[in-house]
ROMI-426470 format. One record per residue (C-alpha): x, y, z. Coordinates in nm, 4 decimals, padded with zeros to 6 digits. Layout:
% residues N
- X  Y  Z
...
***
This chain:
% residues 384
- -00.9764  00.4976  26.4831
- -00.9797  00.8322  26.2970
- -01.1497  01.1157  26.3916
- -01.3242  01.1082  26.0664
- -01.4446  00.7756  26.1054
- -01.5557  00.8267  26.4251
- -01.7892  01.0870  26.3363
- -01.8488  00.9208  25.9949
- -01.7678  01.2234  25.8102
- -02.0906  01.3661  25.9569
- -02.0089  01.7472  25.9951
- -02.3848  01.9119  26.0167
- -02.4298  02.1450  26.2647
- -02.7055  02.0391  26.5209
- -03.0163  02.1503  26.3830
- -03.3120  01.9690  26.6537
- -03.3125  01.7892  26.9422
- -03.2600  01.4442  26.9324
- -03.4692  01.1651  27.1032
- -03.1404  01.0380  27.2869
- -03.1350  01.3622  27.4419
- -03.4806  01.3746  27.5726
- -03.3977  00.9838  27.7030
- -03.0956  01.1615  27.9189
- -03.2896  01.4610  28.0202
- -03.5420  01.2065  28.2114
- -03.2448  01.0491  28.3501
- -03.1775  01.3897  28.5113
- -03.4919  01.4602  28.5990
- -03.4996  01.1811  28.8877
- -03.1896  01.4083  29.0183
- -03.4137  01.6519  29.0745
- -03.6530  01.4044  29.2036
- -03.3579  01.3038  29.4536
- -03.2755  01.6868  29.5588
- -03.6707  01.7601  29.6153
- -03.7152  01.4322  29.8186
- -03.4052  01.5752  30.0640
- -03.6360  01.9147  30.1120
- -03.9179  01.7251  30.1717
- -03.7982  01.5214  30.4393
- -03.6169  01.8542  30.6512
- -03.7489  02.1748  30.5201
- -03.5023  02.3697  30.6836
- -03.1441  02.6398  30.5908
- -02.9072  02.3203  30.6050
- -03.1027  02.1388  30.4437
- -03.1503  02.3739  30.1422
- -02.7798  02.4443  30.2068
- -02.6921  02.0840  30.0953
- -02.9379  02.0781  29.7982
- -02.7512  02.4021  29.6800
- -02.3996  02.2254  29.6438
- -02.5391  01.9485  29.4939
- -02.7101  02.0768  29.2676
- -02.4433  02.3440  29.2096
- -02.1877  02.0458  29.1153
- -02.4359  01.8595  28.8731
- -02.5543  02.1925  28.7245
- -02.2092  02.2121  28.5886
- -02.2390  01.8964  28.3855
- -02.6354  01.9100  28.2846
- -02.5460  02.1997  28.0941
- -02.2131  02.0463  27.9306
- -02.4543  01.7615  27.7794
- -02.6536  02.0582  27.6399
- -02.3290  02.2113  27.4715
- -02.2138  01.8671  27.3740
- -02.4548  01.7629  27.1202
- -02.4693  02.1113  27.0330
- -02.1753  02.1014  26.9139
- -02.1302  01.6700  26.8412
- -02.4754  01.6003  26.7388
- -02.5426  01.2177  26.8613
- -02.5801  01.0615  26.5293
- -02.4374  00.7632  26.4827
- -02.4612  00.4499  26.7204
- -02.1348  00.4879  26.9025
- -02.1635  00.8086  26.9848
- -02.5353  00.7142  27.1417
- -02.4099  00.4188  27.3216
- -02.1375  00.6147  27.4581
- -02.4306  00.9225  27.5881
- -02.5632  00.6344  27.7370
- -02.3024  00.5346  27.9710
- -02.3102  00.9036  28.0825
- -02.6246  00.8240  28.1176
- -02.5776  00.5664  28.3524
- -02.3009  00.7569  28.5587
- -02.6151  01.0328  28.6374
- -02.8169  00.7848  28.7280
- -02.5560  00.6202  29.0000
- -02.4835  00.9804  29.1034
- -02.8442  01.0517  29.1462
- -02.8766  00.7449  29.3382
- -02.6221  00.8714  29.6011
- -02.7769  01.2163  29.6006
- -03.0193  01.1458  29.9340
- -02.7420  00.9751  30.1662
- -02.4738  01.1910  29.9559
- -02.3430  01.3238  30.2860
- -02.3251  01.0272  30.4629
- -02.2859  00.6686  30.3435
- -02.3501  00.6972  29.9924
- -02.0899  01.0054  29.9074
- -01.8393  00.7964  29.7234
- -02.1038  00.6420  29.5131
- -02.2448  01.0094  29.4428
- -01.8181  01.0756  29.3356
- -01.7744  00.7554  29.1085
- -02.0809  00.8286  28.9287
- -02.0137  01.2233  28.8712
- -01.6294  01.0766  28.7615
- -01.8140  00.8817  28.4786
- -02.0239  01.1302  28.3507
- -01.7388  01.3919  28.3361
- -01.5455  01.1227  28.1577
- -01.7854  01.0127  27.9014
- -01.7915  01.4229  27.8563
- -01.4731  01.4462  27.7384
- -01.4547  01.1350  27.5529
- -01.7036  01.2686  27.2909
- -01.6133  01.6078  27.2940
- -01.2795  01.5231  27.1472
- -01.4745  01.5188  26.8507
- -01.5733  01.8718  26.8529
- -01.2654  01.9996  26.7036
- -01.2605  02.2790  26.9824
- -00.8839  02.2814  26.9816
- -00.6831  02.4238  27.3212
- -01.0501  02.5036  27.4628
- -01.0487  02.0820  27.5125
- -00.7558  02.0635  27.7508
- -00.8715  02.3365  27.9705
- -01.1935  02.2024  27.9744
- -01.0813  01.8657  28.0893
- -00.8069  02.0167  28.3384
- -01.1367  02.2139  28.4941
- -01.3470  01.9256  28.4965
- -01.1361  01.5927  28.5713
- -00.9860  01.7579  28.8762
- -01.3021  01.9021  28.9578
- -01.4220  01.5733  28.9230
- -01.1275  01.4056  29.1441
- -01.2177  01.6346  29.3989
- -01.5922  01.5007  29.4602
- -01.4517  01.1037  29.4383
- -01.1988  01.2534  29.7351
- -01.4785  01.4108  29.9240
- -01.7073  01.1217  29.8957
- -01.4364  00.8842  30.0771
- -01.3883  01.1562  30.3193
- -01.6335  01.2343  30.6522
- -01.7256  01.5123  30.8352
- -01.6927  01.9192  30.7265
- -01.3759  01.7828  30.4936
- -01.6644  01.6471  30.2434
- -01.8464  02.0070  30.2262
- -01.4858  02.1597  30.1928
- -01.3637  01.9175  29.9267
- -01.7314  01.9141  29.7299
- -01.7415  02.3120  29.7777
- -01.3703  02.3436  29.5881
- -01.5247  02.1190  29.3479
- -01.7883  02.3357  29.2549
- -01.5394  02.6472  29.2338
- -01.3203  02.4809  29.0296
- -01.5814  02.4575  28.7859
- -01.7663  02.7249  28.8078
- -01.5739  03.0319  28.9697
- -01.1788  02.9935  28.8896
- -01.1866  02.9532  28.5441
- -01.3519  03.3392  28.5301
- -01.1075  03.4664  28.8225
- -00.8127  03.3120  28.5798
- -00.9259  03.3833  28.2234
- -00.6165  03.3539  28.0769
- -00.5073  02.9912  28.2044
- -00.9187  02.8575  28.1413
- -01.1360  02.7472  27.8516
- -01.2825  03.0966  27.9057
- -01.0165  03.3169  27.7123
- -01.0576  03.0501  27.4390
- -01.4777  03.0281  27.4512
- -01.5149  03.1459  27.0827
- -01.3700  02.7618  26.9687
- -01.7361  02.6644  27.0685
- -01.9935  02.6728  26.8108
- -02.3544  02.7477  26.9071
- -02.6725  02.6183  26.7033
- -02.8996  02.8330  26.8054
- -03.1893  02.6231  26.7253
- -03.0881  02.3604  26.9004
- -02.9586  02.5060  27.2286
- -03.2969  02.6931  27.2885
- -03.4964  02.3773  27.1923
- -03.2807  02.1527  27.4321
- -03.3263  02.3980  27.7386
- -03.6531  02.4285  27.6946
- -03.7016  02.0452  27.6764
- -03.5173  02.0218  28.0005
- -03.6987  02.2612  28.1591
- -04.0325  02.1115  28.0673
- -03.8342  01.7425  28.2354
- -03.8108  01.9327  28.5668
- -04.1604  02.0872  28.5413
- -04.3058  01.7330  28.5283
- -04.1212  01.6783  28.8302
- -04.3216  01.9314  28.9806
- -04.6101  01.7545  28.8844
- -04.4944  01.3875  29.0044
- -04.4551  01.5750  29.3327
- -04.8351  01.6554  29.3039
- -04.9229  01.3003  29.2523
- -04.7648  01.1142  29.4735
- -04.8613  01.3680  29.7768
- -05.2543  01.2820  29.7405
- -05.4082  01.1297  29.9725
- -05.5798  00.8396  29.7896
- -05.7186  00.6672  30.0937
- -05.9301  01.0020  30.1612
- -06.0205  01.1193  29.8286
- -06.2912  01.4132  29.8128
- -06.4202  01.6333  29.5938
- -06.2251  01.8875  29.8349
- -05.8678  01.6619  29.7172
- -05.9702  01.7102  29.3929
- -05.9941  02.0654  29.3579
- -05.6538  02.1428  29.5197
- -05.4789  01.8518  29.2880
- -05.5842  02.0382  29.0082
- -05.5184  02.4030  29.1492
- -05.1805  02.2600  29.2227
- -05.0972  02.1707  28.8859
- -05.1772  02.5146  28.7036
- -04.8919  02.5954  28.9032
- -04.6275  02.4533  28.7149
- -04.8435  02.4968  28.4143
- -04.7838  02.8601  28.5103
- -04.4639  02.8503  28.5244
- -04.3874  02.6721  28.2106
- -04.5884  02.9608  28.0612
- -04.4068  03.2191  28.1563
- -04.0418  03.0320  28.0374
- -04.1686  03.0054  27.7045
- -04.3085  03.3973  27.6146
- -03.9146  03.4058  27.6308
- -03.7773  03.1606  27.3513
- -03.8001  03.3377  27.0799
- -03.6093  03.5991  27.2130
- -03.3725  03.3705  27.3133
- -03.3249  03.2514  26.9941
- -03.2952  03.5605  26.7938
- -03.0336  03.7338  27.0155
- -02.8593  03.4041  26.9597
- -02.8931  03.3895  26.6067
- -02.7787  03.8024  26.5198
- -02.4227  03.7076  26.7974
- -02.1203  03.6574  26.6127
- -01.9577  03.3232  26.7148
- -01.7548  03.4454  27.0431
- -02.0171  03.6859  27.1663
- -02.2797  03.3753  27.0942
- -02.0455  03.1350  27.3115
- -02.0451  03.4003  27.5511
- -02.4214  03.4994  27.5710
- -02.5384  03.1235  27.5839
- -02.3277  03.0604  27.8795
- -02.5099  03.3560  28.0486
- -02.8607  03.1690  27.9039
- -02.7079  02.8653  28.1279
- -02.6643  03.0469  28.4170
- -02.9741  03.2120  28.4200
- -03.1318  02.8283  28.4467
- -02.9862  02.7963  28.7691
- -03.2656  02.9652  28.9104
- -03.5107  02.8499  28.7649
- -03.4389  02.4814  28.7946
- -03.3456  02.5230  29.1466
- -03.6400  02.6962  29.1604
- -03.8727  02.4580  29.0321
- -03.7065  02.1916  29.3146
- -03.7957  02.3830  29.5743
- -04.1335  02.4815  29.5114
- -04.1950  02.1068  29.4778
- -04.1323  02.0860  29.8261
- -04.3990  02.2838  29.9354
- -04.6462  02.1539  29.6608
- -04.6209  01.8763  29.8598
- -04.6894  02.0152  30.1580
- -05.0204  02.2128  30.0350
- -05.1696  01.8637  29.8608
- -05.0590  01.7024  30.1597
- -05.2748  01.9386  30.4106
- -05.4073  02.1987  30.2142
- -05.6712  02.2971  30.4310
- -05.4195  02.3647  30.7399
- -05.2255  02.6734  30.8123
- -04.8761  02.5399  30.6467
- -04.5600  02.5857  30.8567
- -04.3336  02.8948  30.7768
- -04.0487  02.6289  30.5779
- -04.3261  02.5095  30.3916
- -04.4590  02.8570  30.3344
- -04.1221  03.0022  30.2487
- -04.0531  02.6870  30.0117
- -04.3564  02.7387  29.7890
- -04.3323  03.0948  29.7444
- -03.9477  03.1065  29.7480
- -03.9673  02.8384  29.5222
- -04.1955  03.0153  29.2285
- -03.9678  03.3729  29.3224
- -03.6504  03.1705  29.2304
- -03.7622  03.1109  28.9014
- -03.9566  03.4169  28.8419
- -03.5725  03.6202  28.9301
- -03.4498  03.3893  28.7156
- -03.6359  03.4339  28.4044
- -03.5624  03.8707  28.4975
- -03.1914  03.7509  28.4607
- -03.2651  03.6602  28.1535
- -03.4817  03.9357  28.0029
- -03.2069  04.1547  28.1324
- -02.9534  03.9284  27.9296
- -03.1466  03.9795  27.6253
- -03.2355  04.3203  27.6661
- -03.6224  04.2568  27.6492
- -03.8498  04.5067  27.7802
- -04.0372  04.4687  28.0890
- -03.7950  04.2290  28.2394
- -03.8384  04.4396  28.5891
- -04.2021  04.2707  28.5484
- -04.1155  03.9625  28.6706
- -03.8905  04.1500  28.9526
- -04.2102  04.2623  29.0848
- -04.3987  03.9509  29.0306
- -04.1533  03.7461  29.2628
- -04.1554  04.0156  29.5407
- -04.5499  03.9686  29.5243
- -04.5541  03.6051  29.5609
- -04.3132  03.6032  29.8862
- -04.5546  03.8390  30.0346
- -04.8307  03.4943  30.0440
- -04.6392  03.3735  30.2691
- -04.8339  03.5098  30.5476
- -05.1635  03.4157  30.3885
- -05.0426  03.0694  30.3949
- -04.8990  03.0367  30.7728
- -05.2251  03.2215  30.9178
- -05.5043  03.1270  30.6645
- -05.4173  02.8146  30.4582
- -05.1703  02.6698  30.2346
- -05.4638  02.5965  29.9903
- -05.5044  02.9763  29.9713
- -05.1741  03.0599  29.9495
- -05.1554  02.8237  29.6556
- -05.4364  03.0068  29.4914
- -05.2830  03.3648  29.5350
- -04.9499  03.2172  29.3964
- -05.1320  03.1385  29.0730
- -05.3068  03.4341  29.0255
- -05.0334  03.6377  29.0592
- -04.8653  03.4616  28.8552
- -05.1547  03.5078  28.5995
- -05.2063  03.8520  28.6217
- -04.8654  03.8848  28.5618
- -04.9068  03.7191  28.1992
- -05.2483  03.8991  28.1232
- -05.0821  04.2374  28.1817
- -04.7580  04.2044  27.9657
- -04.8657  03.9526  27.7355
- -04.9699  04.1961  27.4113
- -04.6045  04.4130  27.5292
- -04.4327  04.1044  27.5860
- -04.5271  03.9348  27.2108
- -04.4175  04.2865  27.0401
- -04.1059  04.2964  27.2132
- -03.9899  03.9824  27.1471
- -04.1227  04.0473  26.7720
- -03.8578  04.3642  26.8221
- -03.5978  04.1708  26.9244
- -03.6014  03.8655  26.6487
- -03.6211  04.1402  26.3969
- -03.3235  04.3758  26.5583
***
């Protein structure tokens, strides 16, 4: 089959978001489901330390399905049907996430080994040149490396997974020159598109946030008392999902002024910068849970930690990104996350209900005070 009639002679750049994508965000979003459901079980370092890797590894691939239809919008049938078997390899690899380092790591492998697959197979229609074969030399052995360390047992698995995640995302920047990174202008970025699609997958994990909410209430024992916190728990992530989205149009306009290389280059920072805040988002879950689930007790110090670690996460992240952009005030939300970790106190001595309530209205003050300086500098920066 030719590449022409594989793509059906369809060469528009990707202009929105399409509904397939959505469909395989919400695949994702049970991953994060999967990684939150580990912290809730053991809040403790290991613990976290094992969420980190996995997520690190997955990270790597979440965002290639952002660049992919960014750059081969999924238009006709085949190339949905084939986003839907990398579809299906998340959803095996999500499956193993829980057990991944123990008797479910090779299932974890064979479904990461499909998705990078799947990958590959429909970004040979990108027309991306040399930047293809290092991008599959990157990510197939990566990807070998995570099927090896789910059949192995022991520290071998962390060794093998943690040179999987290296391979991905470390060596190809200590080796430029022998990488997809000395060849990154090939990649065309819609601007439009690649803002839309992380903010879309951003509000995916938020609702994740919430489904933690939900399914920590105590139905048997419902008060007026239950009530209140439910709610106060959920303008948290409505907080947060504020404060991600003063940034998009900045976002976009920095994109849209780049030249192609420099806009390669600048979205992959935008990637990196959702590290954070997804990771973020996971964590603070955890202790969600644990302030719906006794809200009215003094919460343990991992449970403390998690909830305000959690929200400072995301807040550094979004700083990272202001930074990136070269938006004003992006020390703001530097401040904002070293305010939050100082609740957790409040919330081992006092309450975890209170410390939920001084989380938010930090969080909210925050917004109130830069809002009118944040709207005029990101006016500034779509017109510079």
């Amino acid at each position: 089959m030719s590449r022409l009639a594989w793509r059906g002679g369809d060469r528009r750049p990707a202009d929105r978001v399409a509904p397939v994508e959505i469909f395989f965000d919400l695949v994702f979003v049970f991953t994060l489901t999967q990684l939150t459901r580990i912290l809730e079980a053991d809040l403790s370092l290991p613990s976290l330390g094992r969420v980190l890797l996995l997520f690190g590894i997955l990270w790597w691939m979440v965002t290639g399905y952002v660049w992919l239809p960014n750059s081969v919008p999924p238009r006709r049938a085949t190339q949905k049907l084939l986003l839907f078997a990398g579809m299906a390899g998340f959803l095996v690899a999500a499956v193993g996430v829980p057990e991944a380092f123990g008797r479910t790591g090779l299932v974890f492998g064979v479904g990461y080994l499909v998705v990078i697959c799947v990958h590959l197979l429909l970004f040979t229609q990108a027309g991306i040149g040399i930047a293809l074969l290092w991008l599959a030399v990157y990510n197939v052995a990566s990807a070998l490396l995570v099927v090896l360390g789910g059949l192995a047992d022991g520290a071998a698995r962390y060794e093998l997974w943690l040179a999987a995640f290296a391979l991905q995302s470390v060596v190809p920047y200590l080796v430029p020159r022998l990488s997809w990174v000395s060849v990154i202008a090939s990649f065309h970025i819609a601007a439009r598109h690649f803002v839309e699609r992380h903010g879309l997958l951003l509000i995916v994990a938020l609702g994740e946030s919430v489904v933690a909410i939900g399914i920590s209430v105590d139905v048997a024992h419902l008060t007026a008392g239950t009530v209140a916190v439910t709610v106060a728990a959920l303008a948290l992530p409505f907080a947060l999902w504020w404060t991600y989205f003063t940034e998009t149009g900045a976002t976009e306009a920095a994109l849209e002024r780049a030249e192609r290389g420099p806009r390669a280059r600048l979205a992959l920072r935008i990637g990196f910068t959702h590290i954070p805040l997804l990771l973020g988002i996971v964590v603070a879950a955890a202790g969600i849970h644990s302030v719906v689930a006794h809200p009215g007790e003094p919460a343990s110090v991992h449970a403390a930690l998690a909830l305000a670690g959690g929200v400072a996460l995301y807040l550094a992240g979004i700083a990272v990104a202001r930074q990136s952009l070269h938006v004003p005030l992006w020390w703001s939300r530097w401040v904002t996350a070293g305010i939050v970790l100082g609740t957790v106190p409040l919330g081992t001595v006092v309450s975890a209900w209170l410390q939920l309530v001084a989380v938010i209205a930090v969080i909210v003050a925050m917004l109130a005070l830069t809002g009118h300086r944040n709207r005029a500098s990101t006016e500034g920066v779509g017109a510079g």
